[in-house]
C-alpha positions, -999 to +999 in steps of 0.1 A: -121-447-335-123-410-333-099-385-349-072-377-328-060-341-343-074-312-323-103-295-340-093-258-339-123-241-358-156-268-351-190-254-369-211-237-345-245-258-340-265-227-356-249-225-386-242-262-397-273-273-412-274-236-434-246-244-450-240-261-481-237-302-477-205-300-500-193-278-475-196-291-446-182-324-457-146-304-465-148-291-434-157-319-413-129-341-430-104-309-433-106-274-431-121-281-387-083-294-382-067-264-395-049-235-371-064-204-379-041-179-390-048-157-363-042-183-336-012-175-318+006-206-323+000-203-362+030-180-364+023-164-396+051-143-416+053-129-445+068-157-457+035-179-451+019-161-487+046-190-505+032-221-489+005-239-507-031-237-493-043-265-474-073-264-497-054-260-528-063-289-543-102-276-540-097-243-565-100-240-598-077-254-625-061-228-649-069-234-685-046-225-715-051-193-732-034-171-760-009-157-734+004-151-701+027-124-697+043-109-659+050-073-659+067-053-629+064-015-642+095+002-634+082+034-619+054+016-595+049-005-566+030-034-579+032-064-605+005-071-632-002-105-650-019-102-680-039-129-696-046-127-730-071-145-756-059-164-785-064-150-820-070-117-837-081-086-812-116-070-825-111-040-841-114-015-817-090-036-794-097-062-766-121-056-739-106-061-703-112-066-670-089-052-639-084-075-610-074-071-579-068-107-556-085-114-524-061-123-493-071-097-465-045-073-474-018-097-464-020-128-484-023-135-520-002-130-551-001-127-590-009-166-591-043-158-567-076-168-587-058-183-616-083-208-630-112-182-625-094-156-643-077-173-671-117-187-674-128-156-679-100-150-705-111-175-723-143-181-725-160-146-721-129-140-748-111-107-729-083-096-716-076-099-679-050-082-662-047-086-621-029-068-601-005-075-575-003-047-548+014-045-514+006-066-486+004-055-451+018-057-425+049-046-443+026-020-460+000-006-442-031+017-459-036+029-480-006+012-498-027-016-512-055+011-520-028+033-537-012+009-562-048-002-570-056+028-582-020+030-596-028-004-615-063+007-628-046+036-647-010+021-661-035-006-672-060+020-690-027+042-706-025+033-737+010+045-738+016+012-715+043-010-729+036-049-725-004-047-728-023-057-759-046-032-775-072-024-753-111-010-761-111+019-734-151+017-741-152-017-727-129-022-692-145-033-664-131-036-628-134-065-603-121-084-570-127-108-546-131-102-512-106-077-501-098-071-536-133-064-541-130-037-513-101-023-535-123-024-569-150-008-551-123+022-540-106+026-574-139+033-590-148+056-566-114+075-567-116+074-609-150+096-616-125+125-627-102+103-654-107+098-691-109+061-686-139+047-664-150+015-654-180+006-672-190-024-651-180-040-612-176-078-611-172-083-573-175-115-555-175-116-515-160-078-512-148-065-478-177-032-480-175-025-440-146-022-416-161-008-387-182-040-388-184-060-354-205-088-342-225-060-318-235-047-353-235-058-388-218-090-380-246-096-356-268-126-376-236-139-390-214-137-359-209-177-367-197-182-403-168-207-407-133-202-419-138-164-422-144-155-384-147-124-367-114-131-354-097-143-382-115-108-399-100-089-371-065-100-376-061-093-414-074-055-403-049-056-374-023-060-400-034-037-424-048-007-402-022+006-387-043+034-374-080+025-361-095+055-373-093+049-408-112+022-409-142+040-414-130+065-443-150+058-471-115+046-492-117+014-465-155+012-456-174+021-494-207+020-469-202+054-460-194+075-494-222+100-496-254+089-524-237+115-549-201+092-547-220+060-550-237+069-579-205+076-595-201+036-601-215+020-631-236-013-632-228-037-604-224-074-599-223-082-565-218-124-559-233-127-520-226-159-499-252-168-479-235-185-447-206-153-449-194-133-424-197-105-450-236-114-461-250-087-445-226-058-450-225-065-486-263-070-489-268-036-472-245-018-497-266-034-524-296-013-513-275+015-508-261+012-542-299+009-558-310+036-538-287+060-554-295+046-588-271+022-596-278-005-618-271-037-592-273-071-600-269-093-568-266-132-562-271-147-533-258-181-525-276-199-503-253-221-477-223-211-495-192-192-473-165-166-478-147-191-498-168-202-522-154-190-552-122-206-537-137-241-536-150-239-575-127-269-583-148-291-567-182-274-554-212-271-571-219-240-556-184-222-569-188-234-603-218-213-605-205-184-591-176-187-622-207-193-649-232-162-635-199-141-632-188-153-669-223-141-680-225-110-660-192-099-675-197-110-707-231-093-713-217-061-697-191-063-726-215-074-751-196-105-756-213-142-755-211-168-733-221-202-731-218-224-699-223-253-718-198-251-734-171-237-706-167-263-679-153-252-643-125-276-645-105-289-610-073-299-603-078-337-601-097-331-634-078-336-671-088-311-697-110-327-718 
Protein backbone atom coordinates (compact mmCIF):
# COMPACT_ATOMS: atom_id res chain seq x y z
CA UNK A 1 0.00 0.00 0.00
CA UNK A 2 1.46 3.29 -0.84
CA UNK A 3 2.14 6.19 1.66
CA UNK A 4 -0.72 8.31 1.91
CA UNK A 5 1.07 11.78 3.31
CA UNK A 6 1.71 14.21 0.54
CA UNK A 7 5.31 14.34 -0.55
CA UNK A 8 6.06 18.17 -0.36
CA UNK A 9 9.91 18.16 -1.39
CA UNK A 10 10.39 14.66 -3.82
CA UNK A 11 14.25 14.24 -5.10
CA UNK A 12 14.57 15.48 -8.49
CA UNK A 13 15.43 12.41 -10.89
CA UNK A 14 18.99 14.23 -11.63
CA UNK A 15 20.13 14.39 -8.36
CA UNK A 16 19.01 11.08 -6.64
CA UNK A 17 21.55 8.66 -7.57
CA UNK A 18 24.53 11.60 -6.61
CA UNK A 19 23.61 11.61 -3.39
CA UNK A 20 24.67 9.60 -0.62
CA UNK A 21 22.63 6.14 -0.10
CA UNK A 22 22.30 7.05 3.68
CA UNK A 23 20.75 9.97 2.52
CA UNK A 24 18.44 9.25 0.43
CA UNK A 25 17.05 6.57 2.63
CA UNK A 26 16.13 9.53 5.42
CA UNK A 27 14.64 11.23 2.89
CA UNK A 28 12.60 8.78 1.22
CA UNK A 29 11.22 7.46 4.66
CA UNK A 30 11.11 11.31 6.16
CA UNK A 31 12.52 14.40 5.41
CA UNK A 32 10.14 14.07 1.40
CA UNK A 33 6.98 14.37 3.83
CA UNK A 34 8.02 17.48 5.47
CA UNK A 35 6.52 21.18 4.63
CA UNK A 36 9.13 23.31 3.72
CA UNK A 37 9.50 26.21 5.71
CA UNK A 38 9.01 28.54 3.05
CA UNK A 39 5.73 26.90 1.86
CA UNK A 40 2.95 29.10 2.62
CA UNK A 41 0.96 26.81 4.64
CA UNK A 42 4.14 26.17 6.95
CA UNK A 43 3.38 29.28 8.91
CA UNK A 44 6.61 29.91 10.42
CA UNK A 45 7.05 32.50 13.49
CA UNK A 46 9.52 33.21 15.48
CA UNK A 47 8.22 31.00 17.78
CA UNK A 48 9.01 27.88 15.28
CA UNK A 49 13.11 28.23 16.51
CA UNK A 50 11.63 26.32 20.05
CA UNK A 51 10.10 23.26 18.35
CA UNK A 52 12.31 20.22 17.99
CA UNK A 53 13.71 19.40 14.49
CA UNK A 54 11.97 16.77 12.66
CA UNK A 55 15.42 15.29 12.27
CA UNK A 56 16.54 15.75 15.69
CA UNK A 57 16.97 12.50 16.46
CA UNK A 58 19.66 12.31 13.41
CA UNK A 59 22.36 14.96 15.09
CA UNK A 60 24.93 14.52 17.17
CA UNK A 61 24.77 13.56 20.85
CA UNK A 62 26.48 16.05 23.23
CA UNK A 63 29.21 14.54 25.28
CA UNK A 64 30.20 15.66 28.92
CA UNK A 65 32.96 18.03 29.36
CA UNK A 66 34.73 20.15 32.19
CA UNK A 67 31.92 22.84 31.96
CA UNK A 68 29.09 24.53 30.40
CA UNK A 69 28.49 27.82 31.39
CA UNK A 70 25.53 30.59 29.58
CA UNK A 71 26.50 34.12 29.63
CA UNK A 72 24.20 37.15 28.36
CA UNK A 73 26.80 40.24 28.56
CA UNK A 74 25.04 43.07 29.99
CA UNK A 75 26.04 45.83 27.53
CA UNK A 76 25.40 43.52 24.19
CA UNK A 77 22.90 42.07 22.03
CA UNK A 78 23.79 38.39 22.04
CA UNK A 79 24.32 35.28 24.38
CA UNK A 80 27.49 33.08 24.51
CA UNK A 81 27.78 29.45 25.77
CA UNK A 82 31.01 28.51 26.67
CA UNK A 83 32.31 24.98 26.74
CA UNK A 84 35.13 24.24 28.66
CA UNK A 85 37.72 21.21 28.91
CA UNK A 86 38.19 19.29 32.07
CA UNK A 87 41.41 19.75 34.06
CA UNK A 88 44.30 22.18 34.33
CA UNK A 89 44.50 25.06 31.44
CA UNK A 90 48.11 25.00 29.67
CA UNK A 91 50.14 27.58 30.78
CA UNK A 92 49.65 30.23 28.45
CA UNK A 93 45.76 29.64 28.86
CA UNK A 94 43.28 27.50 26.75
CA UNK A 95 43.14 27.69 23.05
CA UNK A 96 39.56 28.56 21.67
CA UNK A 97 37.53 28.46 18.98
CA UNK A 98 34.47 31.17 18.26
CA UNK A 99 31.29 29.86 16.78
CA UNK A 100 28.73 31.16 15.35
CA UNK A 101 25.36 28.56 14.53
CA UNK A 102 23.92 27.94 11.28
CA UNK A 103 20.02 28.64 10.81
CA UNK A 104 19.73 31.15 7.84
CA UNK A 105 19.70 34.08 9.97
CA UNK A 106 16.38 33.09 11.40
CA UNK A 107 16.72 29.86 13.15
CA UNK A 108 19.04 28.37 15.55
CA UNK A 109 20.06 29.02 19.19
CA UNK A 110 22.78 28.63 21.92
CA UNK A 111 21.80 24.77 21.91
CA UNK A 112 22.57 24.69 17.74
CA UNK A 113 25.54 22.18 17.06
CA UNK A 114 25.80 20.95 20.52
CA UNK A 115 27.34 17.44 20.09
CA UNK A 116 29.81 18.85 17.41
CA UNK A 117 30.95 21.49 19.61
CA UNK A 118 31.15 20.02 22.91
CA UNK A 119 33.26 17.22 20.59
CA UNK A 120 35.48 19.53 19.71
CA UNK A 121 35.76 20.59 23.44
CA UNK A 122 36.75 17.60 24.30
CA UNK A 123 38.59 15.87 22.27
CA UNK A 124 40.69 18.40 20.29
CA UNK A 125 40.91 19.64 24.36
CA UNK A 126 39.82 23.68 23.76
CA UNK A 127 37.64 25.92 24.68
CA UNK A 128 34.63 26.62 22.58
CA UNK A 129 32.53 29.52 22.92
CA UNK A 130 29.35 30.00 20.39
CA UNK A 131 27.62 32.72 19.93
CA UNK A 132 24.06 33.49 19.88
CA UNK A 133 23.26 36.62 17.70
CA UNK A 134 19.97 38.09 16.51
CA UNK A 135 17.65 36.38 14.25
CA UNK A 136 15.82 37.98 11.45
CA UNK A 137 13.13 38.80 10.70
CA UNK A 138 12.89 40.68 13.98
CA UNK A 139 16.48 41.88 13.21
CA UNK A 140 17.39 42.45 9.86
CA UNK A 141 21.40 43.03 8.61
CA UNK A 142 23.56 43.61 9.59
CA UNK A 143 22.31 42.83 13.19
CA UNK A 144 23.44 39.27 13.12
CA UNK A 145 26.78 40.43 11.35
CA UNK A 146 27.19 43.15 14.13
CA UNK A 147 26.96 41.08 17.29
CA UNK A 148 29.31 38.62 15.54
CA UNK A 149 31.77 40.77 15.39
CA UNK A 150 30.52 42.04 18.86
CA UNK A 151 31.02 38.31 20.06
CA UNK A 152 34.50 37.69 18.42
CA UNK A 153 35.93 40.63 20.59
CA UNK A 154 34.05 40.34 24.26
CA UNK A 155 35.29 36.73 23.71
CA UNK A 156 39.03 37.81 22.84
CA UNK A 157 38.96 40.74 25.94
CA UNK A 158 40.67 39.39 28.42
CA UNK A 159 39.05 41.76 30.73
CA UNK A 160 35.79 39.46 30.03
CA UNK A 161 34.26 38.18 33.18
CA UNK A 162 32.88 34.44 32.94
CA UNK A 163 35.56 33.09 30.36
CA UNK A 164 38.44 30.90 31.30
CA UNK A 165 41.97 32.05 30.54
CA UNK A 166 42.40 32.12 27.06
CA UNK A 167 45.82 31.82 24.74
CA UNK A 168 45.16 34.96 22.40
CA UNK A 169 48.03 33.18 20.13
CA UNK A 170 45.75 30.31 19.59
CA UNK A 171 41.77 31.42 18.72
CA UNK A 172 40.36 30.33 15.86
CA UNK A 173 36.91 31.33 14.30
CA UNK A 174 34.31 29.08 12.76
CA UNK A 175 30.53 28.41 11.57
CA UNK A 176 28.29 26.49 9.79
CA UNK A 177 26.41 27.52 7.05
CA UNK A 178 25.08 31.01 7.64
CA UNK A 179 27.22 31.10 10.57
CA UNK A 180 30.02 30.37 8.36
CA UNK A 181 28.98 33.43 6.26
CA UNK A 182 29.29 35.35 9.68
CA UNK A 183 32.92 33.84 10.48
CA UNK A 184 33.95 34.61 7.15
CA UNK A 185 32.76 38.53 7.92
CA UNK A 186 34.19 38.89 11.33
CA UNK A 187 37.64 38.02 10.14
CA UNK A 188 37.39 40.22 7.50
CA UNK A 189 36.12 43.18 9.64
CA UNK A 190 39.11 42.27 12.52
CA UNK A 191 42.56 42.80 10.27
CA UNK A 192 42.88 46.19 12.44
CA UNK A 193 42.48 44.45 16.23
CA UNK A 194 45.14 43.13 18.56
CA UNK A 195 43.46 39.81 18.62
CA UNK A 196 43.19 37.83 15.09
CA UNK A 197 41.90 34.73 14.07
CA UNK A 198 44.59 32.43 13.43
CA UNK A 199 42.60 29.79 11.64
CA UNK A 200 38.70 29.41 9.79
CA UNK A 201 36.91 26.16 10.48
CA UNK A 202 33.88 26.59 8.16
CA UNK A 203 31.53 23.92 7.18
CA UNK A 204 28.76 24.56 4.42
CA UNK A 205 29.12 28.67 4.68
CA UNK A 206 26.62 30.94 2.88
CA UNK A 207 29.86 32.81 0.63
CA UNK A 208 27.30 34.25 -2.17
CA UNK A 209 23.93 36.07 -1.82
CA UNK A 210 23.39 37.38 -5.14
CA UNK A 211 23.49 33.66 -6.12
CA UNK A 212 20.51 32.38 -8.39
CA UNK A 213 19.88 29.33 -10.31
CA UNK A 214 20.61 31.58 -13.72
CA UNK A 215 24.17 31.73 -12.16
CA UNK A 216 26.07 30.05 -9.58
CA UNK A 217 23.22 27.88 -8.47
CA UNK A 218 23.04 26.82 -12.11
CA UNK A 219 24.57 22.93 -11.74
CA UNK A 220 23.04 22.64 -8.37
CA UNK A 221 19.67 24.25 -9.08
CA UNK A 222 18.30 20.58 -7.60
CA UNK A 223 19.86 19.92 -4.17
CA UNK A 224 17.42 18.65 -1.52
CA UNK A 225 16.21 20.19 1.75
CA UNK A 226 18.26 23.34 1.07
CA UNK A 227 16.35 24.71 -2.18
CA UNK A 228 16.60 27.73 -4.02
CA UNK A 229 13.44 28.57 -2.49
CA UNK A 230 13.84 27.63 0.83
CA UNK A 231 17.53 29.80 0.25
CA UNK A 232 15.39 32.57 -0.93
CA UNK A 233 13.14 32.76 2.08
CA UNK A 234 15.82 32.84 4.87
CA UNK A 235 17.35 36.01 2.68
CA UNK A 236 13.81 37.39 2.38
CA UNK A 237 13.82 37.49 6.11
CA UNK A 238 17.02 38.75 6.68
CA UNK A 239 17.59 41.34 3.71
CA UNK A 240 15.49 43.83 4.36
CA UNK A 241 16.97 45.88 1.59
CA UNK A 242 18.02 43.85 -1.82
CA UNK A 243 20.93 45.86 -2.38
CA UNK A 244 22.96 44.66 0.31
CA UNK A 245 23.14 41.48 -0.63
CA UNK A 246 26.02 41.88 -2.62
CA UNK A 247 28.24 44.12 -0.05
CA UNK A 248 31.14 42.16 0.63
CA UNK A 249 29.96 41.97 4.65
CA UNK A 250 26.96 39.52 3.12
CA UNK A 251 28.63 38.05 -0.14
CA UNK A 252 32.67 37.50 1.08
CA UNK A 253 32.96 36.57 -3.01
CA UNK A 254 33.40 40.07 -3.78
CA UNK A 255 36.06 41.61 -1.08
CA UNK A 256 38.94 42.75 -3.18
CA UNK A 257 42.32 40.04 -3.32
CA UNK A 258 44.02 42.60 -0.73
CA UNK A 259 40.77 41.84 1.92
CA UNK A 260 40.89 38.19 1.22
CA UNK A 261 44.29 37.84 2.04
CA UNK A 262 43.71 39.34 5.25
CA UNK A 263 42.25 35.70 6.49
CA UNK A 264 44.53 33.19 7.93
CA UNK A 265 44.58 29.44 6.90
CA UNK A 266 41.23 28.03 5.87
CA UNK A 267 39.22 24.95 6.31
CA UNK A 268 36.46 24.92 4.12
CA UNK A 269 34.09 21.38 4.63
CA UNK A 270 32.26 21.35 0.79
CA UNK A 271 29.07 19.12 0.26
CA UNK A 272 28.99 17.70 -2.84
CA UNK A 273 25.06 17.36 -3.62
CA UNK A 274 24.69 21.32 -1.89
CA UNK A 275 23.05 24.09 -3.21
CA UNK A 276 26.08 25.98 -1.89
CA UNK A 277 28.90 23.52 -3.69
CA UNK A 278 29.70 25.72 -6.22
CA UNK A 279 29.75 29.19 -4.52
CA UNK A 280 31.89 27.90 -1.90
CA UNK A 281 34.21 25.94 -4.28
CA UNK A 282 34.66 29.18 -6.25
CA UNK A 283 35.73 31.19 -3.11
CA UNK A 284 38.20 28.45 -2.44
CA UNK A 285 40.13 29.42 -5.56
CA UNK A 286 39.60 32.91 -4.92
CA UNK A 287 40.96 32.47 -1.49
CA UNK A 288 44.24 30.47 -2.93
CA UNK A 289 44.67 32.90 -5.52
CA UNK A 290 45.28 35.58 -3.08
CA UNK A 291 47.49 33.43 -1.06
CA UNK A 292 45.68 32.00 1.52
CA UNK A 293 46.54 28.83 2.97
CA UNK A 294 43.06 26.63 2.04
CA UNK A 295 42.34 23.33 2.89
CA UNK A 296 39.06 22.10 1.24
CA UNK A 297 36.90 18.80 1.51
CA UNK A 298 34.59 17.83 -0.63
CA UNK A 299 31.96 15.39 0.23
CA UNK A 300 30.89 13.51 -2.42
CA UNK A 301 26.80 12.90 -2.34
CA UNK A 302 26.54 14.55 0.88
CA UNK A 303 23.91 17.90 1.23
CA UNK A 304 23.65 21.10 3.15
CA UNK A 305 22.90 19.11 6.19
CA UNK A 306 25.40 16.86 6.46
CA UNK A 307 27.03 17.91 9.48
CA UNK A 308 23.47 18.00 10.87
CA UNK A 309 22.94 14.23 10.22
CA UNK A 310 26.42 13.17 12.02
CA UNK A 311 24.41 11.19 14.64
CA UNK A 312 23.74 8.70 12.34
CA UNK A 313 25.60 9.17 8.75
CA UNK A 314 28.71 8.02 7.91
CA UNK A 315 29.32 10.90 5.87
CA UNK A 316 28.78 13.58 8.98
CA UNK A 317 30.90 11.64 11.26
CA UNK A 318 33.63 12.42 9.05
CA UNK A 319 33.14 15.79 8.56
CA UNK A 320 33.37 16.05 12.77
CA UNK A 321 36.82 13.86 12.63
CA UNK A 322 38.64 15.93 9.43
CA UNK A 323 37.28 19.13 11.26
CA UNK A 324 38.59 17.76 14.80
CA UNK A 325 41.99 17.37 13.00
CA UNK A 326 41.96 20.49 11.03
CA UNK A 327 41.44 22.41 14.21
CA UNK A 328 43.45 20.56 16.25
CA UNK A 329 46.64 20.75 14.06
CA UNK A 330 45.91 24.52 13.51
CA UNK A 331 46.26 24.75 17.40
CA UNK A 332 49.00 22.40 17.65
CA UNK A 333 47.03 20.17 19.72
CA UNK A 334 46.49 16.11 18.97
CA UNK A 335 43.76 14.35 17.92
CA UNK A 336 42.92 10.87 17.54
CA UNK A 337 39.72 9.65 15.74
CA UNK A 338 40.14 6.43 17.14
CA UNK A 339 39.82 7.28 20.06
CA UNK A 340 36.82 10.07 19.76
CA UNK A 341 33.68 8.35 18.49
CA UNK A 342 30.81 10.60 16.77
CA UNK A 343 28.19 9.41 19.19
CA UNK A 344 24.10 9.66 18.32
CA UNK A 345 21.27 10.09 20.22
CA UNK A 346 19.91 6.50 20.22
CA UNK A 347 23.58 5.65 21.15
CA UNK A 348 24.74 5.25 25.08
CA UNK A 349 28.17 6.58 25.93
CA UNK A 350 30.26 3.90 26.08
Amino acid sequence: MSDPRPIYQPLHPSIRPLLDPEYVTLHDSLIQYLLPIEHPSAQWTPASRSKASAVAHCVQRPIPVGAVHDLTPSTESFQARVFIPAGDAPPNGWPALVWFHGGGWVNGGLGSEAGFLSHLCHYVNCVVVTINYRHAPEHVFPAAHNDALAGWRWATNPATSGLPRLDLGRVAIGGLSAGGNLAISTTLRTATDTTQPIFQLLVCPVIDNTATTATAWDASRHSPFLTPSRMEWYRHQYFADVSHRGEWAASPCFAPKEVLQRLPPTFIAIAGCDLLAPEESAFAELLEGAGVTMERREYKGAMHTVLMLAGVHKQGKEVVHDTSIALAKAFGNKYDKEKAPVLGMAEDSK
